[in-house]
DOMI-553032 format. One record per residue (C-alpha): x, y negated, z negated. Coordinates in steps of 0.1 Angstrom, whole numbers, padded with zeros to 4 digits, always signed. Layout:
residues N
XYZ...
This chain:
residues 927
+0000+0000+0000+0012-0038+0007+0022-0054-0026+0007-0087-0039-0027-0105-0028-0025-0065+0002-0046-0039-0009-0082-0036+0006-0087-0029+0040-0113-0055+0042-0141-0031+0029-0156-0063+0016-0169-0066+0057-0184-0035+0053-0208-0036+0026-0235-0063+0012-0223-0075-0020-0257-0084-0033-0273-0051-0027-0243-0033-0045-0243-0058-0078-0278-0042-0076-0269-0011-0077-0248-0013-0101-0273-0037-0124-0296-0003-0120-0269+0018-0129-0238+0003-0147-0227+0035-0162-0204+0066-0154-0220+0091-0139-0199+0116-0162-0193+0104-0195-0185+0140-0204-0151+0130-0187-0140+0107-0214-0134+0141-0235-0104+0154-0211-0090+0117-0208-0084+0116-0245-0069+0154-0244-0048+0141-0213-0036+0106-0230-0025+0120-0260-0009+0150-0245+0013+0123-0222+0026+0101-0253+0061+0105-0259+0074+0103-0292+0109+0086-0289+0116+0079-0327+0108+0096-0362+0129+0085-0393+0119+0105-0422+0093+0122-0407+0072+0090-0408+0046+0105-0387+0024+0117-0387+0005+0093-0410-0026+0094-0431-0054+0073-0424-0063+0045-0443-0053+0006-0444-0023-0004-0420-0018-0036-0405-0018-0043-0368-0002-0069-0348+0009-0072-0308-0008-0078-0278-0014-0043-0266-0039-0041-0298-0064-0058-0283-0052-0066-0246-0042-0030-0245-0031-0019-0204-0053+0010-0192-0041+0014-0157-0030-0008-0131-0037-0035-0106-0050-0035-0073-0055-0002-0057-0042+0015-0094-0075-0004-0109-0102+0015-0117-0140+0003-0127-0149+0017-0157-0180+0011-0182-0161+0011-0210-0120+0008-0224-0114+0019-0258-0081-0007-0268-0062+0004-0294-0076-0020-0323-0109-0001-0315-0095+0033-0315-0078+0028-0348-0113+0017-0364-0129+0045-0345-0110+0068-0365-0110+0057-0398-0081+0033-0403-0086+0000-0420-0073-0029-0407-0058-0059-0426-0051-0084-0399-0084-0093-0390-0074-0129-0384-0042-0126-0361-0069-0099-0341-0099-0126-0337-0069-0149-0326-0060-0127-0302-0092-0116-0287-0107-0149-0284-0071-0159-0262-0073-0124-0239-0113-0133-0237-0110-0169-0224-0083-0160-0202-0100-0133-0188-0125-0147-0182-0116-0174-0157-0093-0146-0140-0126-0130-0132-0143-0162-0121-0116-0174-0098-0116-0137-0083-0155-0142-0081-0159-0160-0049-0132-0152-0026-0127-0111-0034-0135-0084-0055-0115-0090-0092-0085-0072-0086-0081-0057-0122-0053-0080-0131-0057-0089-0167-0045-0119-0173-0020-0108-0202-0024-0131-0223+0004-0144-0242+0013-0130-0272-0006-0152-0300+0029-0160-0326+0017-0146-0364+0015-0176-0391+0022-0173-0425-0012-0170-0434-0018-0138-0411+0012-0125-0428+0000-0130-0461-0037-0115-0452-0017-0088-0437+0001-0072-0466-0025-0066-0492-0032-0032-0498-0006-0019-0475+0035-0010-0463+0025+0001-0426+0022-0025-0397+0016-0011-0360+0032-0031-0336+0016-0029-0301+0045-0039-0276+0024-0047-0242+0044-0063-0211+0025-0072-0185+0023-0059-0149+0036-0078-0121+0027-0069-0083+0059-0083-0064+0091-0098-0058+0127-0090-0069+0136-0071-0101+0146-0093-0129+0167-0086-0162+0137-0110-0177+0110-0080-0171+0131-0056-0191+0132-0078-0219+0114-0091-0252+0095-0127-0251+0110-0150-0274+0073-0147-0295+0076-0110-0294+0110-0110-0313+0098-0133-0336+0070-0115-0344+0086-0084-0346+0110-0100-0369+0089-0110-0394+0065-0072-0399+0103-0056-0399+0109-0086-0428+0075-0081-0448+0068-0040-0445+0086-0010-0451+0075+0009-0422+0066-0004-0389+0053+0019-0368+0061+0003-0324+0039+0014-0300+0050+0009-0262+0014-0001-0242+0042-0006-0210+0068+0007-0186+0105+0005-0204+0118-0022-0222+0150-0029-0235+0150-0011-0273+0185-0008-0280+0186-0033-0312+0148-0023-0321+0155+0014-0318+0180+0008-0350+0162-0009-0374+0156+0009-0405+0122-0004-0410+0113+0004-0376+0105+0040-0385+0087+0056-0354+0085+0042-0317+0057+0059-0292+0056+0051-0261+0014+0053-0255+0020+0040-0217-0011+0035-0193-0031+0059-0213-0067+0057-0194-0098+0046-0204-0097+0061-0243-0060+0049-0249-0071+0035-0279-0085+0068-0294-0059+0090-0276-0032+0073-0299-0052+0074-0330-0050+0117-0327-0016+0112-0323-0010+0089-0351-0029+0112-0374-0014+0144-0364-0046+0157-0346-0029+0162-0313+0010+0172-0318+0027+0148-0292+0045+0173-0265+0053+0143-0236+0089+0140-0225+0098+0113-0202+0102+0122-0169+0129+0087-0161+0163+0080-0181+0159+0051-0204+0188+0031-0205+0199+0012-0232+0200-0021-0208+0188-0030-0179+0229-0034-0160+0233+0002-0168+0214+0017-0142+0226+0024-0110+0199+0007-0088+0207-0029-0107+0227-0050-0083+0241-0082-0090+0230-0112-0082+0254-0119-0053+0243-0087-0043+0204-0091-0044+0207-0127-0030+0226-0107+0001+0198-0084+0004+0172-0114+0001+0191-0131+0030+0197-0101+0056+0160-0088+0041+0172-0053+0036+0188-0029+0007+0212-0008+0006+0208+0023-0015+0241+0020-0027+0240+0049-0051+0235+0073-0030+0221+0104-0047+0233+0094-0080+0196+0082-0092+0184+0082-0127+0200+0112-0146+0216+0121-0119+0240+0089-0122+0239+0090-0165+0250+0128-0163+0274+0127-0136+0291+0095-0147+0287+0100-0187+0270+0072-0194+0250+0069-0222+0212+0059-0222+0189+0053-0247+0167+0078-0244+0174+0109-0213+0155+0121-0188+0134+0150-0205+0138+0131-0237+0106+0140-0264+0104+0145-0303+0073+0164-0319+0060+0168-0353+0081+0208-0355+0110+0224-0338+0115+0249-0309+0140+0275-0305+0143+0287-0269+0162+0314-0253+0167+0333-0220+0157+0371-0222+0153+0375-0184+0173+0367-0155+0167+0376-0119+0179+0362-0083+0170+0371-0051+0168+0348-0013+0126+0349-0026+0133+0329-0059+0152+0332-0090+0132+0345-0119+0137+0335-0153+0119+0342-0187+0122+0319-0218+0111+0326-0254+0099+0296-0273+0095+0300-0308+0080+0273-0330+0104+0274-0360+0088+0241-0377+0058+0235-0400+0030+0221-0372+0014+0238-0346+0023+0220-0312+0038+0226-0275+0073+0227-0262+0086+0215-0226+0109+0243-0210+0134+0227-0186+0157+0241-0168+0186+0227-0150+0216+0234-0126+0251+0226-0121+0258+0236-0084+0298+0247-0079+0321+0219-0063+0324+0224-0026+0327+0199+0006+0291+0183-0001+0283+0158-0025+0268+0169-0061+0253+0153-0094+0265+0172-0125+0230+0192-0123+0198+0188-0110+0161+0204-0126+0152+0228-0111+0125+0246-0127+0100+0238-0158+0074+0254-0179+0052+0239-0208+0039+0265-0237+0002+0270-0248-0004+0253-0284+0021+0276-0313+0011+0279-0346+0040+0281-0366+0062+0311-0363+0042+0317-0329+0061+0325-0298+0055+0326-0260+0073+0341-0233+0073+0314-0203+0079+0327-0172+0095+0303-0144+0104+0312-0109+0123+0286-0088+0124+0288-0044+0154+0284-0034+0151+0251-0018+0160+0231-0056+0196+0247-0052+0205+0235-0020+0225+0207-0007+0223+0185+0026+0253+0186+0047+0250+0159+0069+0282+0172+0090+0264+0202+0099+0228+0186+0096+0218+0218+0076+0206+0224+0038+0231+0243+0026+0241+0266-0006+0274+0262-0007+0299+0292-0024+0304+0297-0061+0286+0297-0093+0257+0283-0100+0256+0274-0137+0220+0274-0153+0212+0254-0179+0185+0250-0205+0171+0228-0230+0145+0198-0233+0161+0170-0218+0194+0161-0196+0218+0157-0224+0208+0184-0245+0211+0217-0224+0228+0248-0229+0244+0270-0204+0220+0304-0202+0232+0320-0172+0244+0317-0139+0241+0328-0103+0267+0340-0082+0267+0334-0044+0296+0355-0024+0299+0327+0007+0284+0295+0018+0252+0301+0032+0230+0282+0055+0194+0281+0044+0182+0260+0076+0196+0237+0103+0176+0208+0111+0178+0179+0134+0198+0146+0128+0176+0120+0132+0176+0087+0112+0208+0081+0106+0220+0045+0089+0228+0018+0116+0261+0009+0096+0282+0021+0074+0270+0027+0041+0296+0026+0007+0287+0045-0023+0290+0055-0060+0315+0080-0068+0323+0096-0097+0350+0114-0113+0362+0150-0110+0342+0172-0135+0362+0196-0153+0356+0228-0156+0331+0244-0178+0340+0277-0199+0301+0291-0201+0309+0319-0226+0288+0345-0224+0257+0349-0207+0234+0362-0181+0246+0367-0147+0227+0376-0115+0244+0374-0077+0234+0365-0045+0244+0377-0008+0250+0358+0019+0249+0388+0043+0212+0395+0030+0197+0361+0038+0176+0364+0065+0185+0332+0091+0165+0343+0118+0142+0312+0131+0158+0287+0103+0170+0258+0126+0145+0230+0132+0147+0219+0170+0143+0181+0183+0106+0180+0202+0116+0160+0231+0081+0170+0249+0044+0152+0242+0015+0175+0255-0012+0166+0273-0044+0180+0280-0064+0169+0313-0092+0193+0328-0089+0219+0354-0093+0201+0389-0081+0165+0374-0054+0147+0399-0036+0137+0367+0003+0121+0369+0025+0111+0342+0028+0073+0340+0056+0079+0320+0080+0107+0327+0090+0082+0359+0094+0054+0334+0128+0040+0330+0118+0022+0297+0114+0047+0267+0103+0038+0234+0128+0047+0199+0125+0081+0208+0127+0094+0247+0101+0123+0253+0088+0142+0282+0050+0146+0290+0039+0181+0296+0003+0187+0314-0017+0210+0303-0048+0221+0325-0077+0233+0303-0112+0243+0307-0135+0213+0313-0159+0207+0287-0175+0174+0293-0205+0189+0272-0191+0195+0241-0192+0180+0202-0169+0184+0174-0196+0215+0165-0185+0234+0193-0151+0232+0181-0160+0240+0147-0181+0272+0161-0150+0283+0180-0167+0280+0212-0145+0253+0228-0110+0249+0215-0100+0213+0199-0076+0206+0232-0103+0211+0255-0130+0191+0236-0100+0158+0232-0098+0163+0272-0128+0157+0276-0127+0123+0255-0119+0087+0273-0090+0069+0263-0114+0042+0249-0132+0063+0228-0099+0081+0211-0089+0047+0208-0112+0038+0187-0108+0074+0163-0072+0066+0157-0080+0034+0142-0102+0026+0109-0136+0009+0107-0125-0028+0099-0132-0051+0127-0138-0022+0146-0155-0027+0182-0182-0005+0197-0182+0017+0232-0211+0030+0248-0209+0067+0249-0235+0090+0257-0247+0118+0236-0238+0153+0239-0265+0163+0221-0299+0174+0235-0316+0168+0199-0320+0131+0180-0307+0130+0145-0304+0104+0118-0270+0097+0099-0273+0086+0064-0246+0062+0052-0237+0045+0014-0220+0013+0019-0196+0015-0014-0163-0009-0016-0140+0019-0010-0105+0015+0006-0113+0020+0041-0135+0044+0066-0131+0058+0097-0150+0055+0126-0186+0065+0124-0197+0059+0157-0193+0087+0175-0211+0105+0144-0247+0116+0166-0229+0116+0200-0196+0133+0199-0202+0152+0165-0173+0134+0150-0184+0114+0115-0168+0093+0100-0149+0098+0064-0147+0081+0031-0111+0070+0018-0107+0056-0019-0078+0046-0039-0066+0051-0059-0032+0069-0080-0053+0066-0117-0089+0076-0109-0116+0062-0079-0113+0028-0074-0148+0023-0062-0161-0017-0064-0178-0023-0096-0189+0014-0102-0182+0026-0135-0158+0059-0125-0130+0077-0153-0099+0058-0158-0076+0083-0161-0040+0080-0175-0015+0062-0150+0008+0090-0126+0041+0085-0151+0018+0090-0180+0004+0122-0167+0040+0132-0154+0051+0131-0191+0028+0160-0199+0048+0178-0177+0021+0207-0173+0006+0213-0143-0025+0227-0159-0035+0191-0169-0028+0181-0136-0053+0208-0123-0077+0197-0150-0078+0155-0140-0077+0168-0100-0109+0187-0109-0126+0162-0130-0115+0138-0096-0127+0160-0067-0161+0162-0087-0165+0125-0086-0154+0121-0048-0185+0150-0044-0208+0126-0065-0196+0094-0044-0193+0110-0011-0156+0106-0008-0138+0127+0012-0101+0117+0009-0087+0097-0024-0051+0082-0018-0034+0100-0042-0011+0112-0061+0020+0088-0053+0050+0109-0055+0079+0080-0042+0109+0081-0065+0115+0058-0098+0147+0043-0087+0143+0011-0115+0118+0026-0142+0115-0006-0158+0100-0014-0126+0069-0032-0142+0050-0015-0114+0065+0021-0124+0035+0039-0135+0021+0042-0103+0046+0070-0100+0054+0100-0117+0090+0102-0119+0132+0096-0112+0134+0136-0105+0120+0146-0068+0108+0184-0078+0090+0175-0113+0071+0145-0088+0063+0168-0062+0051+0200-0085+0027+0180-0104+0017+0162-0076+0010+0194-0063-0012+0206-0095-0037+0177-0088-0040+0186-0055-0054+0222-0062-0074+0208-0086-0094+0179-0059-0096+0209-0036-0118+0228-0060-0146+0208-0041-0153+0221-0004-0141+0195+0014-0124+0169-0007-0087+0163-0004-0062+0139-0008-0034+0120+0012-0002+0119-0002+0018+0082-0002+0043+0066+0002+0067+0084+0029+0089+0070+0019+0113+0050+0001+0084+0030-0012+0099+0018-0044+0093-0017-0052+0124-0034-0049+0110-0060-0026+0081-0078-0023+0083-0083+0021+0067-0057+0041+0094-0055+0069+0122-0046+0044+0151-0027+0054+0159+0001+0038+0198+0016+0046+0199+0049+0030+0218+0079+0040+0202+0108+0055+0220+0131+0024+0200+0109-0002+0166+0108+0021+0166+0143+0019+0176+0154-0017+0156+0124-0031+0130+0103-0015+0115+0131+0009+0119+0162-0015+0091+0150-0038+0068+0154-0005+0079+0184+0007+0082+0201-0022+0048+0192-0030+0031+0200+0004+0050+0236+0002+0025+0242-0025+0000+0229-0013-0010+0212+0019-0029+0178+0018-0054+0165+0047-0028+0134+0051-0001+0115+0044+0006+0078+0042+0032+0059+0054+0055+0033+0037+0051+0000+0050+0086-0013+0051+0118-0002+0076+0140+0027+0074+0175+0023+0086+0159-0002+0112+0127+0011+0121+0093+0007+0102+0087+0042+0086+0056+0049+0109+0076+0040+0142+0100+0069+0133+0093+0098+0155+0124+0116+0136+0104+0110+0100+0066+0122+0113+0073+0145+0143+0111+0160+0135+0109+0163+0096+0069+0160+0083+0055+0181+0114+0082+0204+0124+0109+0212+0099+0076+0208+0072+0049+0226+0093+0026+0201+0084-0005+0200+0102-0026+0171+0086-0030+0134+0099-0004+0110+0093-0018+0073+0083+0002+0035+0086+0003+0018+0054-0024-0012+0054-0013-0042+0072+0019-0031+0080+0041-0049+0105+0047-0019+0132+0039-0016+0169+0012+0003+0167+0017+0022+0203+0052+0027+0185+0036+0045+0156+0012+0069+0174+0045+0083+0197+0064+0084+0169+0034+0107+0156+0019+0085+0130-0020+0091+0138-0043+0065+0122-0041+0028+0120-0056+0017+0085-0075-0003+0079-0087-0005+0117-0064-0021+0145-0081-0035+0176-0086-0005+0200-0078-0023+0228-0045-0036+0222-0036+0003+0219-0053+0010+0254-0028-0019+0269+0002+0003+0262-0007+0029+0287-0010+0000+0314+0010-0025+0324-0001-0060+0311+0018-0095+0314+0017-0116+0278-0010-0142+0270+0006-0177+0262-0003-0203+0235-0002-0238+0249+0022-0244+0225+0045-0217+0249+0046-0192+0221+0023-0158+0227-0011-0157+0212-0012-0148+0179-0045-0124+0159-0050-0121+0122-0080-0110+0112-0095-0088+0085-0084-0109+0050-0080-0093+0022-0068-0108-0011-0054-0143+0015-0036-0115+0037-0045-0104+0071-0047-0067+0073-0045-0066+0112-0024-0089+0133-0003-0088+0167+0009-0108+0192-0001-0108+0225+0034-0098+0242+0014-0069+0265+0041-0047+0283+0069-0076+0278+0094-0066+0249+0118-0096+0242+0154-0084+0242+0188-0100+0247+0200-0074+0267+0171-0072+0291+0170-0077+0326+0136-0092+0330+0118-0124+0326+0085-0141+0318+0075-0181+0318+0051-0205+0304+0048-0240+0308+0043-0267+0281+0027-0299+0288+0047-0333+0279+0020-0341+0248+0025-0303+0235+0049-0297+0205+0066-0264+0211+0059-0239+0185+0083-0234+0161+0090-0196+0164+0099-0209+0201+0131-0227+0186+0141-0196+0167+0137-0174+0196+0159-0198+0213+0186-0204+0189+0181-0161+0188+0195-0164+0226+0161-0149+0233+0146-0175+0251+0156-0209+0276+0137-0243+0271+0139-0263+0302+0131-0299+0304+0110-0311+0337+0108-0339+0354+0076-0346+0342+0086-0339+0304+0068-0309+0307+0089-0279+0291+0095-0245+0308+0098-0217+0280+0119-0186+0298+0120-0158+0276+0143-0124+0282+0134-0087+0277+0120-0056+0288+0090-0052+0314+0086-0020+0295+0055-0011+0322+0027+0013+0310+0050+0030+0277+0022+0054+0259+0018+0082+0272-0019+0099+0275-0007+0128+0256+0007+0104+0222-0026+0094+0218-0044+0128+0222-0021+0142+0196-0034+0115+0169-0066+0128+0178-0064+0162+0175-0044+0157+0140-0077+0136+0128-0100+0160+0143-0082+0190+0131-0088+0179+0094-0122+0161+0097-0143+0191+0113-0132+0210+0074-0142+0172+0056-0174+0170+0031-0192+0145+0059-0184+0170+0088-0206+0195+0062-0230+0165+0057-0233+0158+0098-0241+0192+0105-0267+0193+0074-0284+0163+0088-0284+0178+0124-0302+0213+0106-0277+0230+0128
């Protein structure tokens, strides 16, 4: 999604405000409260307890004093797309109250809520007139505590609860200032650490720089609650009290300041980037852990890092290893006083050979059932083989390279123990693949010392073969061809195979003559009496224009029906993120479907839906069966709303996790992201014909606020890191989509990349879903469809798409620039725009030439002079003062081929025909 004022897809075109506030006047309440019962379970299960001197917690109920802004202006989710409608938020001042504290600050509290209520309040009305309120809360600045709250604040009791809540920002470059305490904050912190003996700090935010506060003696326990969902409040109050043990462990490295992570440049460094409007991913594939571990430093808390209320001994009975997976069983035995559950993780250090390496990587992970004391479990965990490979970018391959591979277990990164190892007799080449997106320059990276090595003792040992792996049809080759499919007896010829121009990736047309089937519908297909290629032949290029683009702004072609029977389609007008087309719904067969954000439950306008907790909170359970469980609870409100795709989950990678914008993603590590990713999937699938689209491929990680940022990454660190979390996930499980980044990759916008959506997503993946641009994004959208990217969101003008299989001269401004259309506005942005180039591609290099002339009273257009000073583009004086624009480029002809955009349709159809309003449609046609 775009960041800032970006998200809708200008649903608000879609819908008639009036009759939905009536709707929801009718019916302003979730349709499942029963809901709110596995949100508490899930919030409290994803706390992570991060400090407990003297066993301070759990604590009785009773009278406590409460202070911070996350008391009352407690963060249940995110902004924007993350927001989520709900009928009611339990904040953490009513979830203490709820379950039977008393509260001796009732002064600082009214303070307080009166501020975040006022505020609030005109965030709302200034939202009211020109969009739907985007959920940003105004956090409200932290009200400073007087003497006299202080002194109303210590009768009766020694414990304050300090809410710690820092607010969520949407853009922009990262500061040191987000990772850090307000001047009000310390001071109010100061004086509860001054006046009480214990202070119990709870974290309502992302990480924040606790290094001094983790010290302090009076400081006795710190929890970090997170973006807890809708019942936050009453989530923390079972975790205070001991009803719900707290098993969460955090799934990013905590550093003790912001400089120490890798991914913190300096400020020459991010003024560089600001200038030339790229980044270089300068660490390589030394991210998070990966970077603490391998060069030994310090954080404040690890990856993995969570404390309970009793202890865990773990130890490896089984081990097994074979080219299927490597087996291995753990026995957790709860050797402390409280019942409660225990994290399993399990990591490796790969042996040193030619290819880069971290000191280990997690491979594998379990979670135990609830152990009464004295209770054990036997957790089985069985890793592919994938986790223990490396990319070689000399030989283009994932590769396991000789030696042993030292297993390691514990519960977090800096507290594992080798268990056992794997052997491997040679250097053995899982797959080949293609090279494709390689870095335009030359990229230099982190290094870190030589590791020494490790004496292991003794332990179990298992060995692997190369001579036993089977490498038959393991190498991934480059599809240079685009089929198309034209009827039998059609005097069909390539426009393009003659072509001289060829777009970022040169391809071949191949023809395929089919059976002709000018009578058929999408039901046909679905019957099995017409196959999906001969039913797209049969399709106009202004028709499948129109399905590869969404419903905003959309324009209308007369078709004819194929039907010999009238039928009526039923539509609900809810402010969801976008639609497809629905036009060919009683014609063609082909309905359209239902998209809705968002990452921390439906974000339907104004209707009351669960809040559940945010991605990184639900990543902290690390347990997929929770994951199932909110998937489920999901799917069954897409049924109830008629939703048949939710944009969800996010798996991109935490590269900053103080990112203030870092919960809408689950983690630093690639295969925890992509496995519970994974888990929610299989639970929204439980519905016939819900499903989800995974986002953002990739490197979508909110360094930047532009669009049209350049990523430079190498293609080792794409691999292992930003695009392992997807395919790791879609190996489990395949989703209906996936979504696109916005921004550019090593040059090229991420859904122009015919080596990212046709070499890597479709081929080496085997993915057979749609692929979807990010909303408003910057790209060529002709580029995007031959690079394999299928569907245009929110909706593109179907005509422009049409003008890349012809050959079409630009349309000038009179100001001798081309014309220019944004339209669609959502949130002050336009979510489609273009200009009007047609086949004419400026270039300094090229050999052609177009004009426009200026009249003497016409100021030129500014972009002209840039273009110019760009060596794009001549301004000539006339006589007549009259100016003659000359611009230089490509006459790149008719450049989309037939067959691109008959591949985006049959990648749309493919997964709509299985969709809940494909079900609906043939319902309503009592077929």
């Amino acid at each position: 999604m775009i960041l800032g004022r970006k998200i809708l897809s200008g649903v608000f075109n879609d819908m008639n405000i009036t009759n939905l506030k009536k709707l929801i006047t009718q019916n302003g309440r979730m349709q499942f409260p029963e809901h709110r019962d596995l949100v508490r379970v899930l919030g409290a299960d994803s706390m992570v307890l991060l400090k407990n001197s003297e066993n301070f917690l759990p604590m009785t109920k009773g009278k406590v004093a409460l202070f911070g802004a996350g008391a009352v202006d407690t963060l249940f989710c995110g902004i924007f797309f993350n927001f989520v409608f709900t009928d009611k938020n339990v904040n953490v001042k009513e979830g203490l109250l709820n379950n039977g504290f008393t509260l001796t600050t009732d002064s600082w509290l009214a303070k307080m809520d009166k501020a975040v209520k006022q505020n609030d309040k005109h965030e709302k009305s200034s939202d009211k007139e020109k969009y739907a309120y985007e959920g940003r809360r105004c956090n409200t600045e932290e009200i400073p505590i007087s003497q006299a709250d202080l002194a109303e604040s210590v009768l009766g009791t020694k414990t304050c609860i300090y809410v710690l809540r820092h607010g969520i920002v949407s853009s922009g470059v990262v500061t040191e200032k987000e990772y850090q305490l307000s001047e009000v904050e310390k001071s109010n912190i100061q004086l509860i650490t001054e006046a009480f003996d214990n202070v119990v700090l709870v974290l309502n935010s992302n990480m924040v720089e606790l290094a001094q506060l983790s010290k302090s003696k009076k400081i006795k326990s710190i929890l970090l609650m997170g973006l807890a969902g809708m019942e936050a409040g009453n989530s923390l109050s079972d975790v205070l009290t001991g009803a719900v043990n707290p098993s969460g462990h955090l799934t990013a490295s905590w550093a003790k300041k912001y400089k120490d992570y890798s991914t913190c440049y300096t400020p020459a460094v991010v003024n560089k980037n600001a200038q030339n409007n790229e980044i270089d991913y300068k660490e390589g594939i030394y991210v998070g852990y990966r970077y603490f571990d391998s060069f030994d430093i310090s954080p404040l808390y690890p990856f993995g890092y969570g404390l309970s209320y009793t202890t865990f001994d773990m130890k490896l009975d089984y081990l097994e290893a074979s080219w299927m997976s490597v087996v291995m069983r753990i026995r957790v035995t709860n050797t402390g006083s409280h019942a409660g559950r225990q994290v399993v993780q399990i990591y490796c250090s790969q042996p040193k050979g030619n290819i880069e390496k971290p000191y280990q990587i997690l491979v594998g992970f379990g979670k135990t059932g609830k152990l009464k004391p004295g209770e054990f479990e036997d957790v089985t965990i069985k890793i592919p083989v994938m986790p223990f490979c490396s990319f070689d970018e000399d030989t283009t391959a994932w590769t396991m390279e000789k030696g042993d591979y030292l297993l390691r277990l514990g519960d977090n990164s800096r507290d594992t123990t080798i268990c056992g190892k794997i052997v491997l007799d040679r250097t053995t080449i899982i797959k080949r693949v293609v090279k494709v997106m390689e870095p335009t320059k030359k990229l230099e990276f982190l290094a870190p010392q030589p590791r020494e090595e490790e004496d292991p003792g003794y332990i179990m040992v298992a060995s692997l073969s190369g001579d036993d792996y089977n490498s038959d049809n393991k190498y991934v080759e480059l599809k240079t061809e685009i089929d198309t499919y034209v009827p039998e007896g059609s005097n069909y010829i390539s426009y393009v195979n003659d072509n001289s121009y060829a777009m970022t990736a040169k391809t071949k047309e191949k023809v395929h003559y089919v059976k002709p089937c000018g009578f058929a519908t999408l039901f046909d297909v679905i019957k099995g009496t017409v196959s999906i290629e001969e039913f797209v032949s049969s399709l106009s290029p202004e028709i499948m224009a129109r399905i590869v683009v969404g419903s905003v702004n959309e324009s209308k072609v007369e078709n004819e029906s194929r039907f010999n029977f009238d039928f009526n389609l039923e539509k609900k007008k809810l402010g969801i993120s976008s639609r497809t087309t629905s036009q060919f719904a009683t014609t063609l067969g082909i309905p359209g479907v239902n998209i809705a954000d968002g990452p921390s439950g439906l974000r339907i306008e104004s209707v009351p839906c669960t809040c559940f907790p945010s991605p990184i909170n639900m990543a902290q359970t690390w347990d997929m069966g929770s994951m199932v469980r909110m998937g489920r609870a999901y799917g069954r409100e897409m049924e109830y709303y008629d939703i048949d795709y939710c944009l969800a989950p996010a798996l991109n990678i935490h590269r900053n996790p103080m990112r203030s914008r870092a919960y809408e993603f689950y983690s630093e590590d690639p295969a925890l992201s992509g496995m519970m990713g994974a888990g929610f999937i299989m639970g929204v699938k439980r519905y016939e014909g819900r499903d989800v689209i995974l986002k953002n491929v990739a490197t979508y990680n909110q360094e930047s606020g532009t669009t049209d940022v350049n990523i430079c990454v190498s293609r080792q660190a794409f691999g292992e890191i930003y695009l392992r979390s997807f395919s790791a996930c879609q190996s489990v499980i395949k989703p209906a989509g996936l979504l696109n980044s916005g921004n550019k990759i090593n040059g090229l916008y991420s859904s122009s990349q015919r080596g990212l959506d046709t070499d890597i997503i479709r081929s080496d993946w085997e993915f057979n879903g749609f692929i979807m641009s990010d909303w408003g994004s910057l790209s060529e959208k002709a580029y995007d469809l031959h690079a394999g990217c299928d569907l245009i969101m929110p909706g593109f003008d179907p005509d422009k798409i049409l003008e890349a299989m012809m050959e079409n001269p630009p349309t000038f401004a009179e100001d001798g620039y081309v014309t220019e259309v944004q339209t669609s506005f959502a949130y002050g942005e336009p979510m489609i725009r273009y200009e009007n180039w047609g086949s004419f591609l400026l270039d300094k290099k090229g050999k052609d030439f177009v004009s426009t002339t200026v009249a003497p009273s016409v100021e030129l257009n500014e972009k002209v002079l840039k273009l110019q000073n760009k060596g794009l583009c001549n301004i000539e004086v006339n006589v007549d003062g009259s100016k003659t624009v000359v611009y230089k480029g490509i006459n790149r002809g008719a450049y989309l081929s037939l067959g691109d955009l008959q591949q985006a349709v049959i990648h749309i159809l493919t997964e709509i025909k299985n969709s809940a309003a494909m079900k609906k449609l043939i319902k309503n046609a009592n077929i």
